[in-house]
KEKE-3310 file (N, C-alpha, C; in steps of 0.2 Angstrom, whole numbers, plus 5000, padded with zeros to 4 digits):
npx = (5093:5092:5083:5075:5071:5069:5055:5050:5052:5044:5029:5023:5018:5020:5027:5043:5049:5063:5064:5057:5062:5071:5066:5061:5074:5081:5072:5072:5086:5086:5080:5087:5085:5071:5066:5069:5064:5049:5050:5053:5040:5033:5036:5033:5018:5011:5003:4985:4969:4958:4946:4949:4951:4957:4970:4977:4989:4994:4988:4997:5007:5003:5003:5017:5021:5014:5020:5035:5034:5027:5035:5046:5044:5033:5021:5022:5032:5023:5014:5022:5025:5013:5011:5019:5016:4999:4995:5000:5013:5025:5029:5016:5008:5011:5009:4996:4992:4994:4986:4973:4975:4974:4962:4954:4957:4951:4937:4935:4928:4925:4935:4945:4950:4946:4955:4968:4960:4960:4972:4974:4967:4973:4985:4981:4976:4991:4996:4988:4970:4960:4946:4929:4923:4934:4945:4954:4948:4954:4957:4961:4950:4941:4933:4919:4905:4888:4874:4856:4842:4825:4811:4795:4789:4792:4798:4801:4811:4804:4794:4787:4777:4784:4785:4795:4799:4808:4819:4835:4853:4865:4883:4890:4901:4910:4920:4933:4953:4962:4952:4952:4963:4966:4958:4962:4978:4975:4975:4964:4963:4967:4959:4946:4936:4930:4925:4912:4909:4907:4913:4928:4934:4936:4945:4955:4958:4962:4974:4970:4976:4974:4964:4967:4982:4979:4981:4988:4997:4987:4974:4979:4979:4976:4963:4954:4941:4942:4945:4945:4938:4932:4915:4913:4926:4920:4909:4918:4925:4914:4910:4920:4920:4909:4912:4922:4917:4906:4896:4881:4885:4885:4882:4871:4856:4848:4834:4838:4847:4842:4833:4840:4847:4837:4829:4813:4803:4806:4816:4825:4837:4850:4856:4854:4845:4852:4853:4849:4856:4867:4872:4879:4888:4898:4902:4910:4918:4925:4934:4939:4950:4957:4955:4956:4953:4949:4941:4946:4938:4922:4926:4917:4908:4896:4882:4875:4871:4857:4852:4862:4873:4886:4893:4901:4908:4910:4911:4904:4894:4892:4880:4868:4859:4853:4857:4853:4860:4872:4880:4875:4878:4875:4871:4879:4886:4890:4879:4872:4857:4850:4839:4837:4835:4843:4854:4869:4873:4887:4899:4903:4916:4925:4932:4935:4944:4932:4924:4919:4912:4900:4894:4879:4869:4862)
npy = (4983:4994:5002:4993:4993:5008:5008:4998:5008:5020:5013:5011:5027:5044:5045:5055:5066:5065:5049:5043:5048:5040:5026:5027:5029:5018:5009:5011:5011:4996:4992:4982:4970:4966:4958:4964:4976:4969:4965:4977:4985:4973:4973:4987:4983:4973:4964:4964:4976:4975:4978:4987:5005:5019:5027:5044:5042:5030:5030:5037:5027:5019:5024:5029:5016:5015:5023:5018:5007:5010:5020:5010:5002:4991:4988:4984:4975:4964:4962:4955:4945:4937:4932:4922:4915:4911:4912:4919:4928:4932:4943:4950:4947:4957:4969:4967:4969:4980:4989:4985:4991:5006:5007:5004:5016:5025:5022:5027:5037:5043:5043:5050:5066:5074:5076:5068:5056:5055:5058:5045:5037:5041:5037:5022:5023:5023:5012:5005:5004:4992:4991:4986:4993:5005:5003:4995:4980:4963:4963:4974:4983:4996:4992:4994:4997:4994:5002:4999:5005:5007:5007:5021:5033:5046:5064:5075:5089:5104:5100:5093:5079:5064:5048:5036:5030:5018:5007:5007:5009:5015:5022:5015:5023:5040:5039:5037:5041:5029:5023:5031:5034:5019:5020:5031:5026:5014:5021:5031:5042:5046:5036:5039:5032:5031:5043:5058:5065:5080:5082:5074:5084:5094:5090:5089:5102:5108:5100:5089:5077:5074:5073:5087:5086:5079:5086:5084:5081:5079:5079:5070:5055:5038:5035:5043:5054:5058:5073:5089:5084:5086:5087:5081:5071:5064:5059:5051:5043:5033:5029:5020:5012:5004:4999:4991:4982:4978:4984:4996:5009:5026:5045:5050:5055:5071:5066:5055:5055:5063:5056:5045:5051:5059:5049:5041:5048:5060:5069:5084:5082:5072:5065:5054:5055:5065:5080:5098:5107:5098:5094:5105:5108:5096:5100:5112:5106:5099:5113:5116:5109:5110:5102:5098:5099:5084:5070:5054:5038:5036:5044:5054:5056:5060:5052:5038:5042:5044:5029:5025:5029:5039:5040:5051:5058:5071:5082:5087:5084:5081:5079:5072:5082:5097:5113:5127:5124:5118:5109:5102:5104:5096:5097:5087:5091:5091:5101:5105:5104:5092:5093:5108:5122:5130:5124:5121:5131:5123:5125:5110:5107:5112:5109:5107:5108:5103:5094:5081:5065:5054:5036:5029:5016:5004)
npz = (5107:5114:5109:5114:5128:5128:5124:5134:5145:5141:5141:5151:5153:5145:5132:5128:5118:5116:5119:5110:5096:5098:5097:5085:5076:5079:5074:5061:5057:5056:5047:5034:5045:5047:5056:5070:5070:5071:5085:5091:5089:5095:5108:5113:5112:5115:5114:5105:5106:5121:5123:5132:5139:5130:5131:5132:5133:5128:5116:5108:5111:5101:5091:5088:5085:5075:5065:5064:5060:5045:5040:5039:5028:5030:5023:5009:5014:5022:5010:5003:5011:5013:5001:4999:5013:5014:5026:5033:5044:5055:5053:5047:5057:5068:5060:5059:5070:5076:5064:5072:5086:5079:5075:5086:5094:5083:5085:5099:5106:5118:5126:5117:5111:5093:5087:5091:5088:5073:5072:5073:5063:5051:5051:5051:5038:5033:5033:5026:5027:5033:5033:5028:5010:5011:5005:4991:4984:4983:4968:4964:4962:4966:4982:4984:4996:4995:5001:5002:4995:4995:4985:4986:4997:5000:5010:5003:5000:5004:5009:5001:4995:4989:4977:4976:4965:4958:4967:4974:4975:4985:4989:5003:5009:5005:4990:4991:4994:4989:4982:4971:4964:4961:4949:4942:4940:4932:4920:4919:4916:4904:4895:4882:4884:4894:4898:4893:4876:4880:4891:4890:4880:4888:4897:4890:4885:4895:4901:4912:4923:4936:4952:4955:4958:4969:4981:4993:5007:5022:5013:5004:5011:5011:5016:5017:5011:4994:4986:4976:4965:4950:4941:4932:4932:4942:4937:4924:4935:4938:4926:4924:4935:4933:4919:4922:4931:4928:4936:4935:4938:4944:4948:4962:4958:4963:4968:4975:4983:4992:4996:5002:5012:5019:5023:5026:5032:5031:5040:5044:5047:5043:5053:5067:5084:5088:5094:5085:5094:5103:5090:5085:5097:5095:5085:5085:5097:5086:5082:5092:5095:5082:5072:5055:5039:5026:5036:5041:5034:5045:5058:5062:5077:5078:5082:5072:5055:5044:5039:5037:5028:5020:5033:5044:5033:5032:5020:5005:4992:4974:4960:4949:4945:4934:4938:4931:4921:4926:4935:4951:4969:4984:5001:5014:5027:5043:5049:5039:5031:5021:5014:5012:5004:4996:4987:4981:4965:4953:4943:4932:4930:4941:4958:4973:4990:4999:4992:4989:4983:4981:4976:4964:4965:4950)
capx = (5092:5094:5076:5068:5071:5068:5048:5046:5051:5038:5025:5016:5017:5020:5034:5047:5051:5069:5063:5050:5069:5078:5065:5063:5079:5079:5067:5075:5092:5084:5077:5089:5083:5065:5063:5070:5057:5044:5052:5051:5034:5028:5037:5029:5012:5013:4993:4979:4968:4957:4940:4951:4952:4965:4972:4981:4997:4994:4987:5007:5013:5000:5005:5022:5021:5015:5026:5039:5030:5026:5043:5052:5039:5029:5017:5025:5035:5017:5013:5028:5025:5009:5011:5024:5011:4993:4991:5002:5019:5029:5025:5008:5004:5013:5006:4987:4991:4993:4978:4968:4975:4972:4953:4950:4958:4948:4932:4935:4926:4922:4943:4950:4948:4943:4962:4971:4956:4960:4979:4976:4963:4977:4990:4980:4976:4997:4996:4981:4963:4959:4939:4927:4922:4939:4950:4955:4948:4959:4956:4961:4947:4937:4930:4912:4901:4882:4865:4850:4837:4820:4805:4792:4786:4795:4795:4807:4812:4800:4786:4784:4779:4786:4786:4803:4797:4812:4824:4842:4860:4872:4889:4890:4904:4911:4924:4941:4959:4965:4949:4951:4969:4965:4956:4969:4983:4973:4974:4956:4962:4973:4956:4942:4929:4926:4923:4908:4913:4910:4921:4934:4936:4936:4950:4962:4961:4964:4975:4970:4979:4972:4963:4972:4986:4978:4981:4995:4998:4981:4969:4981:4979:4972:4957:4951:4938:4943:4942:4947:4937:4925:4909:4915:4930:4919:4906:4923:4928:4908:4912:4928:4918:4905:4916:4925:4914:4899:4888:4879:4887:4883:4883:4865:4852:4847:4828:4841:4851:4838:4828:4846:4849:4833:4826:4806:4800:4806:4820:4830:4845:4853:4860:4848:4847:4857:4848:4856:4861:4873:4877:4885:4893:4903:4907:4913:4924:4931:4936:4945:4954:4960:4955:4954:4954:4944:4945:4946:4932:4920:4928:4913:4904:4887:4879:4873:4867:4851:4852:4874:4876:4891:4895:4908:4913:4911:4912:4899:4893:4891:4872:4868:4855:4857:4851:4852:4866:4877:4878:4873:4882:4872:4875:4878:4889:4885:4875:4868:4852:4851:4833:4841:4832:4848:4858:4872:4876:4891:4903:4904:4925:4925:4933:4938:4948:4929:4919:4921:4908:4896:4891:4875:4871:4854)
capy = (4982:5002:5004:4989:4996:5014:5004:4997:5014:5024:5008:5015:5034:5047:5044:5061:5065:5059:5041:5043:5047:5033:5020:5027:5027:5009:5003:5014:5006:4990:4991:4977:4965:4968:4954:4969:4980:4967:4965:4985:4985:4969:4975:4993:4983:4966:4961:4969:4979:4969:4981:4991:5012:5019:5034:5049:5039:5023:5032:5040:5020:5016:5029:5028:5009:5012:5026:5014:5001:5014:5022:5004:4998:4986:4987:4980:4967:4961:4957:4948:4939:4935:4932:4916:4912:4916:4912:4925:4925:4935:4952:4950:4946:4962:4973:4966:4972:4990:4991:4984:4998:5011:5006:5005:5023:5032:5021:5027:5043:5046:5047:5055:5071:5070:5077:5062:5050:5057:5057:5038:5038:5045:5033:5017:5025:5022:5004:5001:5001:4984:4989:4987:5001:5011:5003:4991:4970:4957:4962:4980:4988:4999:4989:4996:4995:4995:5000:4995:5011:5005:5013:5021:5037:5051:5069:5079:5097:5107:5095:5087:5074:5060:5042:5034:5024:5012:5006:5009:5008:5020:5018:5020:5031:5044:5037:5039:5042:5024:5023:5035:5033:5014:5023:5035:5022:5011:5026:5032:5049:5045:5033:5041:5027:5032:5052:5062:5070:5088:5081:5074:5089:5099:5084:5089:5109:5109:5093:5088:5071:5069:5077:5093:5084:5075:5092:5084:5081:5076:5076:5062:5050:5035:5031:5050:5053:5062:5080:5090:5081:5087:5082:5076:5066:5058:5055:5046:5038:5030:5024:5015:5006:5001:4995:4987:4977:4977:4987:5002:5014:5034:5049:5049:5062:5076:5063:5047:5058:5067:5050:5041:5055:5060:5044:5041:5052:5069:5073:5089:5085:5065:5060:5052:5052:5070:5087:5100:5111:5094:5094:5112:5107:5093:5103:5115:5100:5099:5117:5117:5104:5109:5095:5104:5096:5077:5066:5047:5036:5033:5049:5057:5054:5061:5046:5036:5047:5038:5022:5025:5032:5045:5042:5054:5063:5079:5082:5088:5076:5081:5078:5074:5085:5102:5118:5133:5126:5118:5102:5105:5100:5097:5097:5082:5092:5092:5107:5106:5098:5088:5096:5115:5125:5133:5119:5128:5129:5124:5123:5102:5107:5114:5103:5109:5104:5102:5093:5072:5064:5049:5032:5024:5010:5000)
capz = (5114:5118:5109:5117:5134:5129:5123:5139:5150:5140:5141:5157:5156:5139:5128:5128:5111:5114:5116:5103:5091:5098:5096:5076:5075:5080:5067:5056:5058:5057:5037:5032:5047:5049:5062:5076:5069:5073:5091:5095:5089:5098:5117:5114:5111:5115:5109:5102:5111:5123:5124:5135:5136:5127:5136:5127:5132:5125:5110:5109:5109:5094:5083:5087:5083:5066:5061:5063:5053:5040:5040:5039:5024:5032:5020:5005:5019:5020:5005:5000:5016:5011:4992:5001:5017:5014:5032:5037:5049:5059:5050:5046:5063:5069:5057:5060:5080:5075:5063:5077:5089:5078:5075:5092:5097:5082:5091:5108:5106:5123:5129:5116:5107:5087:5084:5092:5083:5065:5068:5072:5057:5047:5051:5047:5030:5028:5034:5025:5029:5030:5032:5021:5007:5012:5000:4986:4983:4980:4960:4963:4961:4973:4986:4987:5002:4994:5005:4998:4996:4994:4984:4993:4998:5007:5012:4999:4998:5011:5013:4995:4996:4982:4979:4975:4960:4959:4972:4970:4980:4987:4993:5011:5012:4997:4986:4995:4991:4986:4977:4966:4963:4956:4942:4938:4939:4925:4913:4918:4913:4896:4890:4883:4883:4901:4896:4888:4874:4882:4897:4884:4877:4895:4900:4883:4884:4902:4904:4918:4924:4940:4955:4957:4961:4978:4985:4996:5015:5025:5009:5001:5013:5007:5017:5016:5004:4988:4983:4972:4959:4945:4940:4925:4933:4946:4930:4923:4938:4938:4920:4925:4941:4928:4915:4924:4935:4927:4940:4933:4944:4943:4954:4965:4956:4967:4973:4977:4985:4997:5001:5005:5016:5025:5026:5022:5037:5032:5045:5043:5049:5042:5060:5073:5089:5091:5093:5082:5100:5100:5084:5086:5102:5092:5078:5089:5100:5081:5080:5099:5095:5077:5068:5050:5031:5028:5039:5036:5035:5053:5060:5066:5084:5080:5080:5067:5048:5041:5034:5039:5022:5022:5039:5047:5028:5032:5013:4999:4988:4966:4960:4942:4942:4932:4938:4927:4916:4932:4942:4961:4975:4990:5008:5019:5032:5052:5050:5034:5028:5015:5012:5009:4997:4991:4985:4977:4956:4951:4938:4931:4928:4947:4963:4979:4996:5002:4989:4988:4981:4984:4970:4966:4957:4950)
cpx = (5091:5084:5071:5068:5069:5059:5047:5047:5046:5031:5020:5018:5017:5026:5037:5047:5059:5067:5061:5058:5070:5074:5062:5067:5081:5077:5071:5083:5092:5080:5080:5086:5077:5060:5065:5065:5052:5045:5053:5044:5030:5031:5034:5022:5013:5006:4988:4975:4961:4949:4944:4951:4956:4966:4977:4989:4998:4993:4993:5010:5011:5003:5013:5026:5018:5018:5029:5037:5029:5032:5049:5048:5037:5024:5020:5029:5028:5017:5017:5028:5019:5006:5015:5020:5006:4990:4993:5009:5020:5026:5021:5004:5004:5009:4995:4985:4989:4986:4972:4968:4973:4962:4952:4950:4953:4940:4932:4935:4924:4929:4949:4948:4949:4952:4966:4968:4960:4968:4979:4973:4971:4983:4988:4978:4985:4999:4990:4976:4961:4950:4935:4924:4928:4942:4948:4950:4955:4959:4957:4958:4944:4933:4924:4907:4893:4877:4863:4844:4830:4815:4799:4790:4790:4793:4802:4805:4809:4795:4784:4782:4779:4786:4791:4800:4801:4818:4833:4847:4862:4879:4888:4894:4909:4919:4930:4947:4960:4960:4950:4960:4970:4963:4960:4976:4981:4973:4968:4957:4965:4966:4948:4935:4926:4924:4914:4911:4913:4916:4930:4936:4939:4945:4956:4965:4963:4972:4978:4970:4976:4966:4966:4976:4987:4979:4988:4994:4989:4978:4971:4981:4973:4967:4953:4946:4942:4941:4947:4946:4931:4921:4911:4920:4927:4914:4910:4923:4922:4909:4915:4925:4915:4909:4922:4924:4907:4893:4885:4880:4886:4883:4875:4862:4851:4841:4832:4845:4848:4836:4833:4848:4844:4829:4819:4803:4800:4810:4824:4836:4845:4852:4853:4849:4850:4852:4854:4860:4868:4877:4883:4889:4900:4905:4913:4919:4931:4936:4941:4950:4959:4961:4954:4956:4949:4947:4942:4939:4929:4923:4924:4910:4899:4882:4878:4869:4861:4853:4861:4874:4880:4892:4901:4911:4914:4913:4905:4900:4887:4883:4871:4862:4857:4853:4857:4861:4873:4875:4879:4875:4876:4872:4874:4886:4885:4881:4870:4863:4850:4844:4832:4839:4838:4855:4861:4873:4884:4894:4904:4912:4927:4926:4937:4941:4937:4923:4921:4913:4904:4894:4886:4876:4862:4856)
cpy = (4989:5002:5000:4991:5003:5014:5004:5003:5018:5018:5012:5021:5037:5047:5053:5060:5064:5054:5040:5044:5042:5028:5023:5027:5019:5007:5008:5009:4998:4987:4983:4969:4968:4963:4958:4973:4977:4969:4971:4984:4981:4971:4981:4990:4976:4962:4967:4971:4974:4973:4986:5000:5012:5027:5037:5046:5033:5024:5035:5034:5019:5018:5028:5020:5009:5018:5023:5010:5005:5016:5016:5001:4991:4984:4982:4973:4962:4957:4952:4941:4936:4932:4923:4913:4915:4917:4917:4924:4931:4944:4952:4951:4953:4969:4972:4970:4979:4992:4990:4989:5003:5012:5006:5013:5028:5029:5026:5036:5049:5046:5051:5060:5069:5073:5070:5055:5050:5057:5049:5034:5037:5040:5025:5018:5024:5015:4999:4999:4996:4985:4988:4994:5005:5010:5000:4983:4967:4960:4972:4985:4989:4994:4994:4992:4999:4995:5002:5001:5009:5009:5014:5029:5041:5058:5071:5087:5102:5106:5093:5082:5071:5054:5039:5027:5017:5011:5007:5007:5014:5020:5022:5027:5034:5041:5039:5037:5035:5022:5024:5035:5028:5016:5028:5032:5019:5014:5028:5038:5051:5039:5037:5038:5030:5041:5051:5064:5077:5085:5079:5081:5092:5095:5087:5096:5110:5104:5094:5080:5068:5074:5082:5092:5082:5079:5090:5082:5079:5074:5069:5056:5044:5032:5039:5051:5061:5066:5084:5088:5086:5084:5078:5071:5062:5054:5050:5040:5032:5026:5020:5009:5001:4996:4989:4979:4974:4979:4991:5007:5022:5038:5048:5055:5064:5071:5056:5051:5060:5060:5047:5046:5057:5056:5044:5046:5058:5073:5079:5088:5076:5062:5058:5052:5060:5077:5093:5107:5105:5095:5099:5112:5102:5095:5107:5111:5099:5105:5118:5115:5103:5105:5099:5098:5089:5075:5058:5043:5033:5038:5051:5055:5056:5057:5044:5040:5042:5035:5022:5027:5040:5046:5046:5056:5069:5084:5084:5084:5081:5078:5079:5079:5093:5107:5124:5131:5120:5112:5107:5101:5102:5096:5089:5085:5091:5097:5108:5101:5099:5091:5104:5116:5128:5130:5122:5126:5130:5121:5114:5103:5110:5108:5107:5106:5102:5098:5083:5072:5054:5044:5031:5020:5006:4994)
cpz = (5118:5118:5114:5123:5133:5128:5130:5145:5148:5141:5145:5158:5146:5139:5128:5121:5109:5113:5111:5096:5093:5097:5087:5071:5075:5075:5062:5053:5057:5049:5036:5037:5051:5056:5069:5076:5073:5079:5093:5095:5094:5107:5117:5115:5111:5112:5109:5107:5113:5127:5131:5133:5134:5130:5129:5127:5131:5118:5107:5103:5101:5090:5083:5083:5075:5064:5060:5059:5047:5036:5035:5033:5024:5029:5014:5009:5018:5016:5000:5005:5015:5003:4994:5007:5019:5020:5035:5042:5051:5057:5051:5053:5067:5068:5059:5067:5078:5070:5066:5082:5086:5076:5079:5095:5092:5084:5095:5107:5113:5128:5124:5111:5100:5085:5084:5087:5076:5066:5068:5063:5050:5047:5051:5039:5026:5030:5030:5027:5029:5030:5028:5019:5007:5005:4993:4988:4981:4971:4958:4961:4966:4976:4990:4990:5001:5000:4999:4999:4994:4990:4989:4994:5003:5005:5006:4998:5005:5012:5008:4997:4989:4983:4972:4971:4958:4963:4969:4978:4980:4991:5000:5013:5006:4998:4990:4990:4986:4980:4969:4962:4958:4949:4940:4937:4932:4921:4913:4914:4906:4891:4889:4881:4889:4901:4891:4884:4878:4888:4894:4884:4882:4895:4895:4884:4889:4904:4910:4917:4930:4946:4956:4959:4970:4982:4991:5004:5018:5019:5003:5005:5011:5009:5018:5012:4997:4987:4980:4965:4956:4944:4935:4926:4938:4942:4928:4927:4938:4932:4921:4929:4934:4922:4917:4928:4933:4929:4936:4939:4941:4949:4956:4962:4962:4972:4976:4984:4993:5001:5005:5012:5021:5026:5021:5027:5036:5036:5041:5042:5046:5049:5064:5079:5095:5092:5088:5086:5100:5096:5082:5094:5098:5087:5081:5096:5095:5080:5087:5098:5089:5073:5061:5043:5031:5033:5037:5038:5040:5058:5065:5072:5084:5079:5072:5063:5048:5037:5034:5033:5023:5028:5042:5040:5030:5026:5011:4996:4978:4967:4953:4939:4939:4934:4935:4922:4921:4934:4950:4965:4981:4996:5013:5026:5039:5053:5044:5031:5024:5012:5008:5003:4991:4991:4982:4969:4957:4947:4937:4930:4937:4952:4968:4984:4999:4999:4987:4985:4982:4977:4969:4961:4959:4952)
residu = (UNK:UNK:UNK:UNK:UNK:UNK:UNK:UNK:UNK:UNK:UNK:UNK:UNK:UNK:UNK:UNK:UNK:UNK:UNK:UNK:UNK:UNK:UNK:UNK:UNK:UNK:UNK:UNK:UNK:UNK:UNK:UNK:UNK:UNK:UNK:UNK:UNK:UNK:UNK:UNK:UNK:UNK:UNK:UNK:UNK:UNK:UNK:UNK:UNK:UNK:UNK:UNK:UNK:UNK:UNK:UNK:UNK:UNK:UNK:UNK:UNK:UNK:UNK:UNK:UNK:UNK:UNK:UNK:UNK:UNK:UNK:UNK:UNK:UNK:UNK:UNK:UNK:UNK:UNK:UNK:UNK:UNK:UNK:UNK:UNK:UNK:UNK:UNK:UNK:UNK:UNK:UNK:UNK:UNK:UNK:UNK:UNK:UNK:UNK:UNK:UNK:UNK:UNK:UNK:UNK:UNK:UNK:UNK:UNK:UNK:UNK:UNK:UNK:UNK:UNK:UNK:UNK:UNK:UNK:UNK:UNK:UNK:UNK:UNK:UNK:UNK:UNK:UNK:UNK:UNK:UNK:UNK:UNK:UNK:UNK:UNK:UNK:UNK:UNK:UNK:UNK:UNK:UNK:UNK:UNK:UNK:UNK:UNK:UNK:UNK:UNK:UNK:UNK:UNK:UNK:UNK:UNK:UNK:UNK:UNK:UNK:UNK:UNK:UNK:UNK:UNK:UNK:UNK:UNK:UNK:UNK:UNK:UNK:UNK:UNK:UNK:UNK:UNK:UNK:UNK:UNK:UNK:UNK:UNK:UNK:UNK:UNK:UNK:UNK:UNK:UNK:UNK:UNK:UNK:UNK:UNK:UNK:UNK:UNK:UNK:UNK:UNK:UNK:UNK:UNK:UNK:UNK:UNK:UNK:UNK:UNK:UNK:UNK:UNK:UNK:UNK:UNK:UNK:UNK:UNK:UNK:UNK:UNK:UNK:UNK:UNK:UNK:UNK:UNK:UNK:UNK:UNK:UNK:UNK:UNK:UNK:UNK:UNK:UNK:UNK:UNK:UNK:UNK:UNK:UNK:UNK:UNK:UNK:UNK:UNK:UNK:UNK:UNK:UNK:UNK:UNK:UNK:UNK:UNK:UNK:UNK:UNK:UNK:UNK:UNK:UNK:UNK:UNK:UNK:UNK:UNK:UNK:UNK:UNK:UNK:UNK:UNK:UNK:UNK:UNK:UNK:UNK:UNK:UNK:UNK:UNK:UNK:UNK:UNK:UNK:UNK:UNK:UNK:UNK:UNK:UNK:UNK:UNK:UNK:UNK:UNK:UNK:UNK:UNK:UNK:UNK:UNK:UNK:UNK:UNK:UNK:UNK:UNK:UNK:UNK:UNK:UNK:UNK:UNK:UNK:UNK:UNK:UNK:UNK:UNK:UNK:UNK:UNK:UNK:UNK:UNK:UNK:UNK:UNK:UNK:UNK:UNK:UNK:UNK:UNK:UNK:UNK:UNK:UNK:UNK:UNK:UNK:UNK:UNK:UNK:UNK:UNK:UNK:UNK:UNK:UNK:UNK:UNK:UNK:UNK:UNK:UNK)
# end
């Protein structure tokens, strides 16, 4: 009773960080009987968001609303409630509210800055991203979200021009946390059906187990794209998809790569729509505001990329092409064009906090 009251006094103004304790204390206290839990959450937020703005102090409620459901393991409640009624009840219904809040606030790019967005980002990533491409299927495997790349004729490099012999896929958006996880949970890194031998070998002398240990704090959250991978473990991870599902999955060679990124016309820059004086005002919105490490997937506001591939990673993206010995990472950051003569060389054994990486498939 304490917290539901302390709910509806923050309701129309900003929570203190006392109340903000005492209603998580509440759901905290409440583990054994998760029907109070629901009843905090549903007075702080009684229905889903209803095409309204979200102000910095309703964005507060949301997040507070799903710490508590994260905290109090909402998630697993779910699924057990759902594994007994597939249509859903009391929980389900609860937990769906707050997925729906936080998808609207990291939306509503034109009331909240990109820190506020990416902490809501960040906290459907621990109630699970229900969208597509982010996560898992029903059959626990990656749920990839394929465009369709045409063949055809474009502009490559600094005014090649090439014609795209045969058509292909690319996943929209690089490979993310929970992704990548699947395929480490299944033994992807203990079987070596899904290796090279030279990566085999690489994987034995090093043992290396997993991503650099998911680096931890923001870069493990699970609808984040993955980094601190190698060429050779996102090569694996591409074996695993494919053996698994039966697609022909791979990284995008250096000409897939370029087309899927600057279109047929030959743009410099991915985005449309933005000039790149813009595109340096919103980077620079990100750097006021301390947004800093990945962020989760649909984050960015600079309009729509070409074709939405890689929208909002803010990531580098692996290329199985070799130059002088090396795989090449190529840029699809907010400043860097995908055309870039000086693609960088690097190490196939090499992953950093900045390097995630992209699918395709025939």
């Amino acid at each position: 009773m304490i917290a539901t009251g302390c709910s509806r006094k923050g309701s129309n103004g900003p929570l203190t960080d006392w109340w903000r304790e005492v209603f998580l204390l509440a759901a905290g206290s409440a583990r054994d009987n998760p029907r109070i839990i629901s009843d905090l959450v549903d007075c702080l937020l009684p229905h889903g968001p209803k095409d309204e703005k979200i102000s910095p102090e309703k964005h507060s409620h949301v997040c507070l609303a799903a710490t508590a459901l994260a905290e109090t393991g909402s998630v697993e409640r779910v699924r057990r409630e759902l594994a007994e009624e597939p249509e859903g009840g009391r929980f389900s219904r609860t937990h769906h509210t707050i997925q729906q809040w936080l998808q609207a606030a990291m939306r509503f790019a034109s009331g909240l800055n990109p820190r506020l967005r990416a902490g809501a980002g960040r906290m459907l990533g621990a109630l699970g991203d229900p969208r597509p491409g982010v996560g898992l299927g029903p059959d626990g495997l990656p749920d990839m979200v394929w465009l369709d790349i045409g063949e055809g004729p474009f502009i490559k490099g600094q005014g090649d021009k090439v014609f795209l012999k045969k058509p292909f896929q690319i996943s929209k958006y690089p490979v993310t946390v929970a992704q990548f996880r699947a395929f480490v949970e299944d033994g992807g890194y203990a079987k070596e059906e899904f290796w090279t031998r030279s990566s085999w070998q690489w994987r034995q002398d090093v043992k290396v187990t997993g991503p650099r240990g998911f680096f931890g704090g923001v870069f493990a959250t699970e609808n984040h794209p993955v980094v601190g991978v190698s060429w050779y473990e996102a090569m694996a991870f591409c074996s695993w998809v494919s053996r698994r599902t039966g697609w022909q999955v791979s990284l995008p060679t250096e000409v897939q790569w370029e087309r899927a990124a600057r279109g047929s016309d030959g743009r410099e820059y991915p985005f449309v729509g933005l000039s790149i004086f813009m595109a340096i005002l919103e980077r620079q919105d990100c750097k006021e505001h301390q947004q800093r490490g990945s962020l989760p997937k649909g984050m960015r506001s600079a309009g729509p990329l070409i074709w939405r591939v890689m929208s909002g990673s803010g990531v580098m993206f692996w290329k199985v092409r070799l130059y002088w010995g090396c795989t090449a990472a190529r840029g699809a950051t907010m400043l860097r064009s995908p055309a870039a003569p000086s693609a960088s060389g690097s190490s196939p054994t090499s992953g950093t906090t900045t390097l995630g990486f992209v699918a395709s498939g025939l």
